[in-house]
The first five atom37 places (N, CA, C, CB, O) and aatype in JSON, in Angstrom:
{
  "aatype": [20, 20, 20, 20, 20, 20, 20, 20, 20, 20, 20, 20, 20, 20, 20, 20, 20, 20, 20, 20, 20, 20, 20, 20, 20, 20, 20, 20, 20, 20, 20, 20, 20, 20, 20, 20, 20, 20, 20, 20, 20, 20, 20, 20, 20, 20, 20, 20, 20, 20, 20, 20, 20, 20, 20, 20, 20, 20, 20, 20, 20, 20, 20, 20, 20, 20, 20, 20],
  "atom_mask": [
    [1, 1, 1, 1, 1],
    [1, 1, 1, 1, 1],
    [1, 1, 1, 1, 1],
    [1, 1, 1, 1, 1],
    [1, 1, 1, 1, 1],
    [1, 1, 1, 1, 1],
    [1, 1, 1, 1, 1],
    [1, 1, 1, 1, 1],
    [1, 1, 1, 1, 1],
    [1, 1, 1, 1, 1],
    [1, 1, 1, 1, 1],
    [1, 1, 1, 1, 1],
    [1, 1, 1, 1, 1],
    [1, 1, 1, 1, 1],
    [1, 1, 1, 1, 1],
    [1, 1, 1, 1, 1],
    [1, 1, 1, 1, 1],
    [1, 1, 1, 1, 1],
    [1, 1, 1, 1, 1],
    [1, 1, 1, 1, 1],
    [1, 1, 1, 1, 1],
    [1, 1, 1, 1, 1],
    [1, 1, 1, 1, 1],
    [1, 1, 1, 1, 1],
    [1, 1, 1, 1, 1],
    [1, 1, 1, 1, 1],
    [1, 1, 1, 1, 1],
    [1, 1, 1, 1, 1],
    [1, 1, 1, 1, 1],
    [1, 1, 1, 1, 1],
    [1, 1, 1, 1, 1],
    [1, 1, 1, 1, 1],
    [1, 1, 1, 1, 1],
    [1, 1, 1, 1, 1],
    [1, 1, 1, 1, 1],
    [1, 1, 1, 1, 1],
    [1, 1, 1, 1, 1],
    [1, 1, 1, 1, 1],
    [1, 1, 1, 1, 1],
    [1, 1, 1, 1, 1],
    [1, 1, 1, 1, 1],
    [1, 1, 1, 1, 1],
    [1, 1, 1, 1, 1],
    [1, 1, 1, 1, 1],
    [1, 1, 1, 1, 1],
    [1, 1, 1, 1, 1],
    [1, 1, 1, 1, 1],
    [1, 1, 1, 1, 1],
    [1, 1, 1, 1, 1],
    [1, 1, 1, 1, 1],
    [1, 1, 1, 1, 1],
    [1, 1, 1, 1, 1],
    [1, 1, 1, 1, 1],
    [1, 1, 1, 1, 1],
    [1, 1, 1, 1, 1],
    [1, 1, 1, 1, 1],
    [1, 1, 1, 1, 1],
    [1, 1, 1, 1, 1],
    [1, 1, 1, 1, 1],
    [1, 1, 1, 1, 1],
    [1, 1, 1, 1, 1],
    [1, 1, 1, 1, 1],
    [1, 1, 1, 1, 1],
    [1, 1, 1, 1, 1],
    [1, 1, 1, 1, 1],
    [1, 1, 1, 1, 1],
    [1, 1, 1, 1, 1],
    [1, 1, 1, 1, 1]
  ],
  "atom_positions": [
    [[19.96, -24.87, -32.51], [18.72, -25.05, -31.8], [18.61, -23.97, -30.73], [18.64, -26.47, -31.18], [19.48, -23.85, -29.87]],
    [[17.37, -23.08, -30.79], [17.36, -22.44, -29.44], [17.14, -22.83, -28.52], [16.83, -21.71, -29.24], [16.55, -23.88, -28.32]],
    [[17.6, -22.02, -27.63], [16.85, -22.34, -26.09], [15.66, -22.05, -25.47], [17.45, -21.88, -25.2], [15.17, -20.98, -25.82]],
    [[14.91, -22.83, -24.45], [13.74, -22.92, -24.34], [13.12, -22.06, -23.6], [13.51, -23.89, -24.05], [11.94, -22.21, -23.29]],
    [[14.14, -20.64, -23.1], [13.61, -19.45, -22.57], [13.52, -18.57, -23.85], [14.52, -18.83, -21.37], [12.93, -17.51, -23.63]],
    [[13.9, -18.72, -24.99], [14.52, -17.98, -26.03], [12.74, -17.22, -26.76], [15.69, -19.32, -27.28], [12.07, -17.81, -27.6]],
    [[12.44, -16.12, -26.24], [10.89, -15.27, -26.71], [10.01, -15.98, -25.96], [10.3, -15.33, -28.45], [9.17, -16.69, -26.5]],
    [[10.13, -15.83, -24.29], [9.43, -16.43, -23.79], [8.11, -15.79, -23.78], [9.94, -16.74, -22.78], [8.32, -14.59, -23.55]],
    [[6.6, -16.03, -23.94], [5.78, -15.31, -23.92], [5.52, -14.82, -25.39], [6.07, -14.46, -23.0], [4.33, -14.57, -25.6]],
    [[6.54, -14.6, -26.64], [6.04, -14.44, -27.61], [5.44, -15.27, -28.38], [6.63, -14.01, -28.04], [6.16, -16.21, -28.74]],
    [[4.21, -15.28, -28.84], [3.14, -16.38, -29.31], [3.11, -15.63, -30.77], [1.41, -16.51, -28.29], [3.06, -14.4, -30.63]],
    [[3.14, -16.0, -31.91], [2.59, -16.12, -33.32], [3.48, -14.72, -33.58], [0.61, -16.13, -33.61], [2.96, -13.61, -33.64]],
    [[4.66, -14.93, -33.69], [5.47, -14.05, -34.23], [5.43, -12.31, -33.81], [5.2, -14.31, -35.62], [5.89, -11.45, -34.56]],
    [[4.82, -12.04, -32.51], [4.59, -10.82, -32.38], [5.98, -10.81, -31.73], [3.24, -10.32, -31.67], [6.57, -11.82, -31.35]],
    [[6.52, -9.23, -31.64], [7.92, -9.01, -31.51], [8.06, -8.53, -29.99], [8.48, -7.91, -32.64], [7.21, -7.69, -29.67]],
    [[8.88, -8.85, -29.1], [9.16, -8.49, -28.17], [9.1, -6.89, -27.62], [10.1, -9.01, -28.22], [9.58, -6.05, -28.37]],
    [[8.64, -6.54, -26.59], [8.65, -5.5, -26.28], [9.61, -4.27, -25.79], [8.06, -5.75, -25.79], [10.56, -4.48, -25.05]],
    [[9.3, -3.06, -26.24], [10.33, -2.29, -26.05], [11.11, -1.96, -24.76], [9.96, -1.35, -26.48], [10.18, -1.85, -23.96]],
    [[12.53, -1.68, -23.91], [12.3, -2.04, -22.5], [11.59, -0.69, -21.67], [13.84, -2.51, -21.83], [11.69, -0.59, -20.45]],
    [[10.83, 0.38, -22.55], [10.07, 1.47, -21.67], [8.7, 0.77, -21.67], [10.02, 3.16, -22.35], [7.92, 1.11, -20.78]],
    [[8.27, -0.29, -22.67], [6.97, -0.98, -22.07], [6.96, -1.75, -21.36], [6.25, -1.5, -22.68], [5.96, -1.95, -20.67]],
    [[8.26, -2.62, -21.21], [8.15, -3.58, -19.97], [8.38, -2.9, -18.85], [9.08, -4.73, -19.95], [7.75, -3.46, -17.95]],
    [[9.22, -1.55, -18.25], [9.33, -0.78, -17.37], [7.77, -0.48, -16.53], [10.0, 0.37, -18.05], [7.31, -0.79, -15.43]],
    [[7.12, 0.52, -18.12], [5.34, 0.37, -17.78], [4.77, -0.88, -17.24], [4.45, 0.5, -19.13], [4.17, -0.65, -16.18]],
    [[4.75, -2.08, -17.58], [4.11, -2.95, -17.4], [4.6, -3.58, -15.76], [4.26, -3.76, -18.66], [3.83, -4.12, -14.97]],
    [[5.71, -3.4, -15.61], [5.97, -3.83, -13.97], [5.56, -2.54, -13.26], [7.76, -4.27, -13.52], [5.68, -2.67, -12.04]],
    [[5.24, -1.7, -13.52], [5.04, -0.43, -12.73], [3.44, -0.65, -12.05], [5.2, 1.06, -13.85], [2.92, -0.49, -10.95]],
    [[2.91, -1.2, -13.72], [1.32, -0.94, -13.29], [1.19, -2.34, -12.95], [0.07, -0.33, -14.53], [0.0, -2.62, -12.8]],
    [[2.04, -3.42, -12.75], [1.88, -4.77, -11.92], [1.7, -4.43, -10.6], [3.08, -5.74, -12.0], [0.68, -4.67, -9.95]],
    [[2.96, -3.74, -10.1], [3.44, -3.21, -8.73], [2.01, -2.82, -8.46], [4.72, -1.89, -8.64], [1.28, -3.67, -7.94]],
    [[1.51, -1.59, -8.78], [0.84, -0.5, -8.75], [-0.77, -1.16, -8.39], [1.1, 0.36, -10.21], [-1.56, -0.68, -7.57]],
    [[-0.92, -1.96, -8.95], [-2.5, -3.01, -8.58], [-2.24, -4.39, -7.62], [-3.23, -3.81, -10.32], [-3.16, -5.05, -7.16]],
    [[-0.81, -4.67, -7.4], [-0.69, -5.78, -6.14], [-0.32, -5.05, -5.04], [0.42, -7.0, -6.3], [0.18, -5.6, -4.06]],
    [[-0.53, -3.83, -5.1], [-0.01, -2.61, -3.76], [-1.72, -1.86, -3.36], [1.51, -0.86, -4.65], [-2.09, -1.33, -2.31]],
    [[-2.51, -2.1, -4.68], [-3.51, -1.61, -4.21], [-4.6, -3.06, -3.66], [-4.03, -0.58, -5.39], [-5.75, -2.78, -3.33]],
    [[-4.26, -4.12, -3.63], [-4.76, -5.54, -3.17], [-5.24, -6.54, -4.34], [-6.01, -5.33, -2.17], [-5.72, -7.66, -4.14]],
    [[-5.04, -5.96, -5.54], [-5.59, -6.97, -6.4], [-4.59, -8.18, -6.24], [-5.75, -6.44, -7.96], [-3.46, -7.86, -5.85]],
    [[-4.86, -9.83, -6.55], [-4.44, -10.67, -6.63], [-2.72, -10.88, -7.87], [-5.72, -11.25, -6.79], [-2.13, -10.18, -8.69]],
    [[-2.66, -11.6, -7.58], [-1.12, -11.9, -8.48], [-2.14, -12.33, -10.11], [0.24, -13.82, -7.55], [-2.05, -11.79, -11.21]],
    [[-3.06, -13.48, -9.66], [-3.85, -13.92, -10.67], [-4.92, -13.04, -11.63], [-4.49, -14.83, -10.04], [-5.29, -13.3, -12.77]],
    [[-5.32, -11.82, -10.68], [-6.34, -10.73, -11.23], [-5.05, -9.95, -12.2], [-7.26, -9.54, -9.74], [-5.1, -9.87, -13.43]],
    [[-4.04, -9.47, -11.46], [-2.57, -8.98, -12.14], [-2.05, -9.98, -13.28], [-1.3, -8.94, -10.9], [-1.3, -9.45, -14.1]],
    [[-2.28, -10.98, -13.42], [-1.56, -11.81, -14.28], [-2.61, -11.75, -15.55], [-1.22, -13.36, -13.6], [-2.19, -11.68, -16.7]],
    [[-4.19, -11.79, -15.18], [-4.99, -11.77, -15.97], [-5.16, -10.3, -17.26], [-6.02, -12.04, -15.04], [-5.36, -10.08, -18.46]],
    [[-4.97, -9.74, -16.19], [-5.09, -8.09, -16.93], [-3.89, -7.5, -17.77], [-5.24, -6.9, -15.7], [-3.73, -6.55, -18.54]],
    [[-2.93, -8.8, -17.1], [-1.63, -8.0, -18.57], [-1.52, -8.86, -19.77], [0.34, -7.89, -18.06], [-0.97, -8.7, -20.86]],
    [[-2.42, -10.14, -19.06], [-2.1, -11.03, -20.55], [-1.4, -12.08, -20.23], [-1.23, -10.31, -21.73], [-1.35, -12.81, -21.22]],
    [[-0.79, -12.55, -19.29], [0.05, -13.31, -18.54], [-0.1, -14.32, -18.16], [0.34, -12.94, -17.75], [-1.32, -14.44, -18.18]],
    [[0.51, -15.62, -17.61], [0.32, -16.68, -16.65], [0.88, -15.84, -15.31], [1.2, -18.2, -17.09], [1.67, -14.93, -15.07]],
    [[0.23, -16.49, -14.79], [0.17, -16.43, -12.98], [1.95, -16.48, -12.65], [-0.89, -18.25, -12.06], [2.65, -15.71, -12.0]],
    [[2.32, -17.8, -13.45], [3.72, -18.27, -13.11], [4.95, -16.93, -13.79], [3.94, -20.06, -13.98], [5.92, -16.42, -13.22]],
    [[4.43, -16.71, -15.11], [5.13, -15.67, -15.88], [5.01, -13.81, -14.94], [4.19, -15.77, -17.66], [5.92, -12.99, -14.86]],
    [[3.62, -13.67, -14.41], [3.6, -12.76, -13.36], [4.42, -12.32, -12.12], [2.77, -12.99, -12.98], [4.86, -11.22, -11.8]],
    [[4.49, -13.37, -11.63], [5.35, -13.75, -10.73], [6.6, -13.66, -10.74], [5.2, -14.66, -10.53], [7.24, -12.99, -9.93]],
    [[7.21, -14.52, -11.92], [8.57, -14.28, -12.09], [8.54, -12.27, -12.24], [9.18, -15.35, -13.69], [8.81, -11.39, -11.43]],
    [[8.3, -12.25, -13.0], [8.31, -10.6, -13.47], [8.72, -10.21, -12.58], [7.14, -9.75, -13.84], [9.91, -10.02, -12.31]],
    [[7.38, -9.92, -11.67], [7.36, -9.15, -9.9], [8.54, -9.77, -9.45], [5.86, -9.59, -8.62], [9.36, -8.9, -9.16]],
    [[8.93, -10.8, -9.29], [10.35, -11.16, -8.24], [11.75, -10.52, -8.7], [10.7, -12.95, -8.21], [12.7, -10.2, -7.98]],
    [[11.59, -10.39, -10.47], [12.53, -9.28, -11.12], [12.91, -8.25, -10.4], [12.0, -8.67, -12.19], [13.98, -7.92, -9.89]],
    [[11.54, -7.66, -10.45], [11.94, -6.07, -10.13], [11.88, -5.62, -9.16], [11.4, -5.18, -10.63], [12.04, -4.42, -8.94]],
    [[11.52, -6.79, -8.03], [11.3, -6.13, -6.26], [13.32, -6.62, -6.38], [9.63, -7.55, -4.47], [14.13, -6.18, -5.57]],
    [[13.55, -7.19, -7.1], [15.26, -8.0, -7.03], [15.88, -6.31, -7.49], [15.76, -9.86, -8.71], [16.34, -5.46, -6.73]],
    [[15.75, -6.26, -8.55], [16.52, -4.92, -8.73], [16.25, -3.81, -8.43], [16.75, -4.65, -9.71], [17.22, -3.07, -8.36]],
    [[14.77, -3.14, -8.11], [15.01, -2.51, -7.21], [14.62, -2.38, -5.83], [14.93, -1.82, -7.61], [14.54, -1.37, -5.12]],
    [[14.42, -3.42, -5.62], [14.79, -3.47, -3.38], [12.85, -3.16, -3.43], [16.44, -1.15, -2.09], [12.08, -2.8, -4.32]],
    [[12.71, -3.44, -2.33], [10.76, -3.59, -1.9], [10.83, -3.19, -0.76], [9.81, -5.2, -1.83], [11.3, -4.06, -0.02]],
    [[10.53, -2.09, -0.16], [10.09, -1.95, 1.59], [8.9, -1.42, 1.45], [11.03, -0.91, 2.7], [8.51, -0.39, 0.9]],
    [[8.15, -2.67, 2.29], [6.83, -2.98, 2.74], [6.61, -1.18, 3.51], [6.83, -4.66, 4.0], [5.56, -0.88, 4.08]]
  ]
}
């Protein structure tokens, strides 16, 4: 039985992404919640839940460090 993080976000068999598109995709997250758009306007425009957004962003301000 898998586990219930196991293709989180993959819906109807589409295949997980390569890790230079998820690199892209937190870049241009960063890149529009730095220019004031919302977490929810950001969550909307990649395809995302709000909650799945979020986690993301807390990823990568975690690995690589955030000064305001």
């Amino acid at each position: 039985m898998a586990d219930a993080g196991d293709g989180a976000g993959i819906v109807g068999g589409e295949k997980r992404p390569a890790p230079q598109e998820m690199a892209m995709r937190a870049l241009r997250m960063l890149e529009r919640l730095v220019a004031g758009s919302s977490l929810t306007e950001v969550a909307a425009g990649e395809g995302l839940t709000p909650r799945r957004a979020r986690e993301l962003v807390a990823e990568v301000v975690a690995q690589r460090g955030f000064d305001p």
